[in-house]
N, C-alpha and C positions, 0 to 999 in steps of 0.2 A: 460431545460434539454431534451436529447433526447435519446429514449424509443429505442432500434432496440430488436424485440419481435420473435421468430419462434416460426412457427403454423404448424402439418400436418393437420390443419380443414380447410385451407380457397386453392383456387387455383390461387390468385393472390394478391398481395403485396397488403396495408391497410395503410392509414394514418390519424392517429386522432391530429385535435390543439386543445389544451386545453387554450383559452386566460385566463382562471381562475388563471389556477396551471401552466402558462408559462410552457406547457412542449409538445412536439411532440412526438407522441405514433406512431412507425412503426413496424408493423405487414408482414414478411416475411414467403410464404410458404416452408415447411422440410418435405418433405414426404419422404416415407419409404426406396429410394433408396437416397437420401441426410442423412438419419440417417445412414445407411449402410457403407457409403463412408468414417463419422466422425466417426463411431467404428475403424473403420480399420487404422483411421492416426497414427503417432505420434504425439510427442508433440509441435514439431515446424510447423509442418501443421494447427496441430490445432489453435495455437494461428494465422497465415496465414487465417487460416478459420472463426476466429472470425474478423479480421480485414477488411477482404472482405465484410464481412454482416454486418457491421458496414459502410464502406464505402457505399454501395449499401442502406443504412437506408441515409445516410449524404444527397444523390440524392433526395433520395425519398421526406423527408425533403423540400429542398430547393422549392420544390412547392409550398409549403404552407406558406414558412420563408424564409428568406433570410441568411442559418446560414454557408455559404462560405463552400462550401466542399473542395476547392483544399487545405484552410490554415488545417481542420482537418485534412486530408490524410498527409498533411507535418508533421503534429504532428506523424501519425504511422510511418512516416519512421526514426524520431530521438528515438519512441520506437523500433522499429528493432533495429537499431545500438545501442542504450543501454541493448541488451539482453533478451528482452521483457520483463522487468521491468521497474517499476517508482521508481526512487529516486530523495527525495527532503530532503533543510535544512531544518532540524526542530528547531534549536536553537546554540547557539555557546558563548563562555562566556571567557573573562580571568579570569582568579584567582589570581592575584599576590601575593597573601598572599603564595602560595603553588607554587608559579614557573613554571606555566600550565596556558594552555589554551586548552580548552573541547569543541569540534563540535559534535553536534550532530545530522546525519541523519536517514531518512528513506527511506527503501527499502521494497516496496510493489509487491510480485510477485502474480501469480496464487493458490502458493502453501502456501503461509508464510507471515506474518508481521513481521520486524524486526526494531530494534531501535538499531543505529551502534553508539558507545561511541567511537570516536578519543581523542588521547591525545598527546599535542604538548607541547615543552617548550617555555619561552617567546620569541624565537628566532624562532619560529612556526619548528621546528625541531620534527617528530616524535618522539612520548615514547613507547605510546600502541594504540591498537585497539581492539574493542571487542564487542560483541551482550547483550544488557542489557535489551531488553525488546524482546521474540521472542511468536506470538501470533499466532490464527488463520487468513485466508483474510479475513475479511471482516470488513466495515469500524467500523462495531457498535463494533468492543475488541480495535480500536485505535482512529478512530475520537473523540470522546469526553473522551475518555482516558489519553490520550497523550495529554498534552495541554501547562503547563507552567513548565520552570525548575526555580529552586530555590535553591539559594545558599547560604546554611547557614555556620558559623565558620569553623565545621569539616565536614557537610555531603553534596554534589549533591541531591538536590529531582526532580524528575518529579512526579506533582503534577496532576488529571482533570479538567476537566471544572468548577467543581465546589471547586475547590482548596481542595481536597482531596487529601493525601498523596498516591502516587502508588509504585515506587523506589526511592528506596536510594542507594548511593553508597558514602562511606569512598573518602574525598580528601586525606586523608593519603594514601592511598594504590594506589589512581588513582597517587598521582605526584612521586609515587613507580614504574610507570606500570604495575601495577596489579590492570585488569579490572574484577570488582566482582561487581554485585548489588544484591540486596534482593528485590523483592517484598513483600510490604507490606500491600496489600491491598489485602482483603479476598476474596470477590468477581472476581479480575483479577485476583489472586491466580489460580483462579479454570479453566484458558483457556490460562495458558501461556504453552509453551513447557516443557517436564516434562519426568521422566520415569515412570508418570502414564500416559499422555496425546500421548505418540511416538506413540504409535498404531494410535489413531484417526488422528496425521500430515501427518500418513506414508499413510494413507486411502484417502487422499487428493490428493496422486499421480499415475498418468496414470499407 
């Protein structure tokens, strides 16, 4: 894994191998006219600004490692054209019994975690689309959250890591197109998107 770190304390870039914990720690100076510069962007500069210091970390890197910058930088440019998010499958299932078949991705921005419920007929023909799981970024409310789905008679689960129930949603309603889930787990209860939690999503943007 590799570390790209800004520092106003040091006045020249830093790099530590960790042969222990496989990881390279890169340390980039941000003094006070680089913090200036990043108040003032918007939002597309800034993810620009994060990718630059990321790239300038891949350099720095390859001293110590041989960890291929040109194939990372190709990686930020299919993040550019994807809109500066990551989406990937998370799962995908037919149901014959209900005349559907269910994909399901995620899309990870700056601002959001989101778990996108598609709903096809067996002819893969759209029904519905819809957000079934919307969280805060960061990996600890989906990494080991979001893990298996499960399909039981009547209901969709996405279950965790440790096969604890999270969502549920009605096959009845989804081979209806109407996408509904319930969260049912008390704990991710308390950090999914909410009209108790809007304030705290809305405080995550620039």
């Amino acid at each position: 894994m590799i570390y790209v770190l800004l520092s106003a304390k040091i006045k020249e870039p830093t790099v530590k191998l960790s042969e222990c914990f496989k990881t390279i720690e890169i340390t980039i100076p941000f003094d006070e006219a680089e913090q200036s510069r990043y108040i003032a962007m918007d939002i597309e500069e800034r993810y620009e600004f994060y990718l630059t210091m990321l790239e300038k970390g891949y350099y720095l890197a390859n001293i110590v490692c041989d960890v291929k910058p040109e194939i990372l930088i190709g990686l930020h440019e299919k993040f550019r054209q994807g809109g500066y998010k990551n989406e990937w499958l998370f799962k995908k299932k037919r149901i014959k019994e209900y005349g559907i078949n269910v994909v399901l991705d995620c899309v990870f921005t700056s601002f959001e975690f989101k778990l996108m419920l598609t709903v096809l007929d067996l002819k893969k023909n759209p029904i519905a689309k819809g957000c079934i799981y919307h969280t805060y970024p960061d990996y600890t409310f989906f990494y080991k959250t979001i893990k298996h789905l499960v399909v039981t008679d009547t209901k969709l689960i996405i279950t965790d890591f440790l096969d604890y129930k999270i969502i549920e949603c009605k096959l009845e309603d989804l081979a209806k197109g109407i996408i509904k889930a319930k969260c049912i787990n008390k704990n991710a209860s308390l950090y999914i998107y909410s009209d108790e939690t809007k304030e705290d999503f809305e405080r995550l943007r620039w």
